[in-house]
N, C-alpha and C positions, 0 to 999 in steps of 0.2 A: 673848227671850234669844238673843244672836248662836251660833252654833255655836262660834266659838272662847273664848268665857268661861267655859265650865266649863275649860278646859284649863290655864288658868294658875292659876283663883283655889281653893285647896282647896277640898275638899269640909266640909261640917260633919261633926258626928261619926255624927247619926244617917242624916247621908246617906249616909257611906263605908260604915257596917255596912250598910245595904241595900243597895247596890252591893256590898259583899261575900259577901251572901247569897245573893243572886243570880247570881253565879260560882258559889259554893260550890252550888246546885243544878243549875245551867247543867250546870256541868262532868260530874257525876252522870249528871244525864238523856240528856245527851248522849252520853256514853259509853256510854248502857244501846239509846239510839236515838238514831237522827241526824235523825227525824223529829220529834222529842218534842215537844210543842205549847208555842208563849209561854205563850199563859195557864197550861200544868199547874207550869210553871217558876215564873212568877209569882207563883201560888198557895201553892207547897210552898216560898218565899222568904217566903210572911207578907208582900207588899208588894201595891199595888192597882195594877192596867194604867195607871196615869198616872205615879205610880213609876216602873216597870219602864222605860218606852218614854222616860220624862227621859235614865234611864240608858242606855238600848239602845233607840237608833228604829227599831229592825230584827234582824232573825235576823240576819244579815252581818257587824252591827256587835257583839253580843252572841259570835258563836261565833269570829270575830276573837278578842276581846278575850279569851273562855278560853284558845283556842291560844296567843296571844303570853304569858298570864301560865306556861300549863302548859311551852311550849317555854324560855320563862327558870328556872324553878324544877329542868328538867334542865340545862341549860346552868352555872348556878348551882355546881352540885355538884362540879365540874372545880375549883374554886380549893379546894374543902372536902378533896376527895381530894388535892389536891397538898400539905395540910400534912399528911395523915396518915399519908400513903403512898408507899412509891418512886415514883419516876415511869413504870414500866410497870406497876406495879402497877395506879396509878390511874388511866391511861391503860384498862386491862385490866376493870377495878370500873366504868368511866363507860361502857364499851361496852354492860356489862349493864344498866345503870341506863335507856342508851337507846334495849335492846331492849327492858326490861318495858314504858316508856314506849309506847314504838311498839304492842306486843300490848295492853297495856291502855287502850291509846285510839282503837283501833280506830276505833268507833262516831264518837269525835271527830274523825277525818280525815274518814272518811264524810260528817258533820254539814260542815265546812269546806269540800269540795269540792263539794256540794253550794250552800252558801253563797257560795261566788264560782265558779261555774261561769261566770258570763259574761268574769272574769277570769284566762284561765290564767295559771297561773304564779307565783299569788297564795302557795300553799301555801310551794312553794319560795323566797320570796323574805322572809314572814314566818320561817320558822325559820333561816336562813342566817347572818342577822346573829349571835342568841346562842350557836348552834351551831358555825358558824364559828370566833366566840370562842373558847369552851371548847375547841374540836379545836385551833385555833392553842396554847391555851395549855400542854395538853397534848404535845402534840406538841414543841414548842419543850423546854421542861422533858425529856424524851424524849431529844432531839436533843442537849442541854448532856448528859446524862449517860452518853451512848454507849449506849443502851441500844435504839436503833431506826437503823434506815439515815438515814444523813444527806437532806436534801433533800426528804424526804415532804408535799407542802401539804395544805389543809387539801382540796382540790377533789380531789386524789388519796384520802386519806381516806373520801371522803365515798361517791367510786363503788365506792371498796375494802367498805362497807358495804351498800351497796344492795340486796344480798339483804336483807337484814332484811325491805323491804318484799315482799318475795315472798312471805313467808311464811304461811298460813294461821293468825293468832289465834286462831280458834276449834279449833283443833289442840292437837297436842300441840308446840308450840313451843317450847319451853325448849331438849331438847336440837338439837335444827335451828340453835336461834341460837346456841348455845353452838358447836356445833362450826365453825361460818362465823366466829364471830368468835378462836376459837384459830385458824384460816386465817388471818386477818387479822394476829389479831398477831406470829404466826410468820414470816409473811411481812415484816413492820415490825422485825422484830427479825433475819432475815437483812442480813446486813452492818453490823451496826451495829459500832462500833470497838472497843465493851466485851465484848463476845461470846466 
């Protein structure tokens, strides 16, 4: 089988749920340790190492593939929050959603950067794209309601955030990121025209 034919043709169904399952421990283990063995992964998915390696030829290609589904599933949340919630609001609600993210996946950056170490830059360019999104969308939404300074991008945003990654997970984190991101949004909300 070429590399690009699973890409196009679906999966059958008992092969998605094994692929599925196999995220679903991936993700787990990996958060618990960024060393945690294929096979213990394998095993605690119920699939046999011919399975596993179909679906994921590699640690790279496996912790990839959690990152990108975990970094979309926050990203995600930004169009959920904009029907529920004012637009700073939800602006304000997705900041926290992707500092828990951040503190409770600790172990999965660990796992990723490890995983493409011979590739810098790997990390930043897999979450850019859905993250970007969600901050564009955000933000714009934001920007129409007067409720944040005009002109703010999403690359402004993002270094506006960056402490998060400073932060010691294993700490008491909560209020550290809470009070950087009331900085953050006090500062987004200086000049804004609705103010």
């Amino acid at each position: 089988m070429r590399p690009d034919d699973g890409k196009d043709a679906p999966l059958r169904s008992d092969a998605q749920r094994n692929r599925e399952r196999i995220l679903a421990v991936a993700l787990t283990e990996l958060t618990r340790s960024a060393d945690a063995p294929l096979s213990v992964i394998a095993k605690k998915a119920g699939v046999g190492q011919g399975t596993f390696y179909r679906n994921f030829p590699n640690r790279e290609a496996l912790v990839l593939e959690v990152y990108r589904y975990e970094v979309q599933q926050v990203a995600d949340t930004a169009a959920t929050l904009l029907e529920t919630r004012a637009p700073d609001q939800a602006l304000r609600e997705w900041m926290d959603r992707l500092a828990q993210y951040a503190m409770a996946k600790a172990g999965l950056a660990d796992a990723l950067r490890k995983a493409t170490n011979p590739q810098p830059g790997t990390l930043a360019r897999l979450g850019h794209g859905p993250v970007s999104s969600a901050v564009t969308l955000l933000l714009r939404a934001n920007e129409e309601a007067g409720t944040i300074r005009p002109g703010v991008t999403p690359d402004d945003f993002v270094l506006a955030i960056a402490g998060l990654w400073q932060i010691d997970p294993h700490g008491d984190w909560q209020p550290r990121a809470r009070r950087l991101l009331d900085l953050v949004m006090d500062g987004l909300r200086a000049g804004a025209p609705g103010s």
